[in-house]
C-alpha positions, -999 to +999 in steps of 0.1 A: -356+609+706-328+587+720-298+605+739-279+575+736-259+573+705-259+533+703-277+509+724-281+473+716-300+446+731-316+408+723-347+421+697-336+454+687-357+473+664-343+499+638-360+528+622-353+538+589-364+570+575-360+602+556-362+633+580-374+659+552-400+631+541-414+619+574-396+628+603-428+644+624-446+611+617-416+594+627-409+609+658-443+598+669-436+560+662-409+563+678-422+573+713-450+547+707-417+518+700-397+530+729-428+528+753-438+496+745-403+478+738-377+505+760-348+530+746-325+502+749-343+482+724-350+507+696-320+527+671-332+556+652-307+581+636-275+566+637-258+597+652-223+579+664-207+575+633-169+586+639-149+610+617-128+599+590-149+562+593-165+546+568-200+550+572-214+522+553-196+498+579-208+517+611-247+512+599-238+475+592-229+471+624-255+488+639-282+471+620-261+437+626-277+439+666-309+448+651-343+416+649-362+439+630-361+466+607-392+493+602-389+516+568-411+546+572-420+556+536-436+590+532-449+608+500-413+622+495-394+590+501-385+586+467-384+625+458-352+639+436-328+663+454-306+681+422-324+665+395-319+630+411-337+607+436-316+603+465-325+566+466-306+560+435-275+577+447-253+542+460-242+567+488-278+573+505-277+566+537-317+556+537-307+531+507-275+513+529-293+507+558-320+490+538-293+470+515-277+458+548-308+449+564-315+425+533-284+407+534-290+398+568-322+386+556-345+400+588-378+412+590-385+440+574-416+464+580-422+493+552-445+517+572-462+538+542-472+573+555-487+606+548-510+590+524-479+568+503-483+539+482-460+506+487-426+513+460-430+485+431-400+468+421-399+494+388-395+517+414-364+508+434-331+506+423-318+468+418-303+462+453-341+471+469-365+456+445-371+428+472-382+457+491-412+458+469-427+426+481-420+427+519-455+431+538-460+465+551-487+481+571-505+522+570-500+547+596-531+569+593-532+606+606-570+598+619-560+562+634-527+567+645-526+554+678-547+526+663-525+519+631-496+519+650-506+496+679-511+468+654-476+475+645-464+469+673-485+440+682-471+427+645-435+435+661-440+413+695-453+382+678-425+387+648-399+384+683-415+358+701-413+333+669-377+344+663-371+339+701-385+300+703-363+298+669-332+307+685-340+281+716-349+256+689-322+259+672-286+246+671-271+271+651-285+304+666-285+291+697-245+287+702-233+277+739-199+281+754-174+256+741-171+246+778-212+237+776-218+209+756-254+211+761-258+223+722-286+235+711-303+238+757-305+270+767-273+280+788-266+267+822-279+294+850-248+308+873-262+297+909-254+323+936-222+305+945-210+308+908-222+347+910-202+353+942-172+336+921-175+355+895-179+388+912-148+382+935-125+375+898-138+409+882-135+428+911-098+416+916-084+454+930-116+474+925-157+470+929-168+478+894-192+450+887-226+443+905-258+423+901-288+447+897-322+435+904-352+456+880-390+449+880-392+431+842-431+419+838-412+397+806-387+381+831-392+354+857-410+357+891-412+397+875-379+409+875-346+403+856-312+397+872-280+415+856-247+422+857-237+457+856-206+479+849-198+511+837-169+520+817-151+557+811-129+565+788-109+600+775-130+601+747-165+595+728-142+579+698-129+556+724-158+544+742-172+543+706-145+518+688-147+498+720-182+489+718-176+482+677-146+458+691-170+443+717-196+440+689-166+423+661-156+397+688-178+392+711-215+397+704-216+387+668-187+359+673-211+344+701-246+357+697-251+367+733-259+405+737-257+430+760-279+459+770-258+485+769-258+525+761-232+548+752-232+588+762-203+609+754-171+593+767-193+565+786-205+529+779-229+514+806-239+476+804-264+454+818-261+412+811-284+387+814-297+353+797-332+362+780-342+328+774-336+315+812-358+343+823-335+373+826-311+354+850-277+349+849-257+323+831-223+310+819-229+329+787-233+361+809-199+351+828-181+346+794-194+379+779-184+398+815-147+385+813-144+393+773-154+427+779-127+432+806-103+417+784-111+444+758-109+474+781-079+462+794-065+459+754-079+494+753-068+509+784-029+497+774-030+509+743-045+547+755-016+546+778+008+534+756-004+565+728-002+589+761+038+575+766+048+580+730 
């Protein structure tokens, strides 16, 4: 499993599942998803909800980062717990991830295990019956390694068309107000603009660099990011900075980060998928609204310490 308690990336894939119904078959998948696609890419358990939050909010902006969501449906998916089937209790956690997954209208991938049929629409409460008539797929005990790299093969052609859609199209494909090239992938920072840009965010102190990582997906075979760590006092910290990053910055311009979060620390990588995994103006944009957030952050944690 994931140590990270959120990571989000272009194409993430979420896992939705019931641990007493399938969690050993689910487990597996998962190693299989994070092989293939990489931690950063993949959600399973969403483990960083904060206390006193509303949880239905946090798992809607989790699945919000997500391209495509998988539904693992064991024998006991639909089981009662106290006389009542947990999927008709408006509160189940397996039921609001799948609800918010629909209004976002993305793929979704029931995965019937352990011998389970596909839920009709008679079968799900009134907020899932579309559930009933998304395509799904088998994982088989005896052809698991099989079953489930059809999946995934499923998984990379489902991003590839939803990647040339986002080039394609106007609408997904926003540019910086300053690029009025609507609709072209962004314009590529040139090493001039990346020395620029380095000197501006490193104003008093060196805490933004340009990695270089092998990347068979990227151009010439590796991908070119920007990278910064950031610490705060506390995981609820780092945590509400990365849902403010998400609120105003990811969502707002549809550029996302590769980030992960441990404890009290949030570590990102940027970079332009569709120029290759190189650098570009949208990359420059995102780098400077982060530092604008953690400075919002870092004045208002030493404003709370003051008082």
């Amino acid at each position: 499993m994931s140590d990270s308690n959120i990571q989000a990336s272009p194409s993430s894939i979420f896992i939705c599942y019931r641990r007493e119904d399938s969690a050993d078959t689910t487990g597996r998948i998962y190693d299989r998803v994070v092989d293939h696609f990489g931690a950063e890419r993949v959600f399973m358990d969403v483990e960083a909800i904060r206390l006193g939050y509303d949880f239905r909010s946090e798992i809607d902006q989790t699945i919000k980062v997500c391209s495509i969501v998988i539904v693992v449906i064991g024998d006991k998916w639909l089981a009662e717990m106290d006389g009542k089937r947990r999927i008709d209790d408006e509160n189940d956690r397996v039921r609001i991830e799948i609800e918010a997954a629909l209004r976002r209208e993305i793929p979704i991938i029931p995965v019937l295990a352990r011998g389970a049929s596909h839920p009709t629409k008679a079968m799900l409460p009134a907020s899932l019956e579309t559930l009933a008539y998304r395509h799904g797929t088998s994982i088989r005990h005896e052809h698991f390694r099989g079953d489930v790299d059809s999946l995934i093969s499923q998984m990379d052609k489902l991003l590839a068309r939803q990647e040339r859609a986002a080039e394609s199209d106007p609408e997904q494909d926003r540019i910086p107000v300053d690029t009025p090239r609507v609709g072209k992938p962004p314009e590529p920072l040139d090493p001039k603009d990346e020395r620029a840009l380095l000197a501006e965010l490193n104003k008093t102190t060196v805490v933004w660099t340009v990695k270089e990582s092998k990347d068979k997906y990227a151009q010439g075979g590796f991908r070119r990011e920007l990278h910064r760590l950031y610490e705060f006092e506390t995981f609820d910290a780092a945590f509400q900075f990365m849902k403010d990053v998400t609120e105003r910055a990811i969502i707002r311009y549809n550029h996302h980060p590769r980030w992960q979060n441990a404890y009290n620390r949030v570590e990102v990588w940027l970079t332009t998928f569709n120029l290759g995994s190189r650098l570009s103006v949208r990359d420059r944009r995102l780098a400077k609204l982060l530092e604008q957030i953690w400075e919002e952050h870092t004045r208002g944690a030493s404003k709370d310490d003051r008082e």
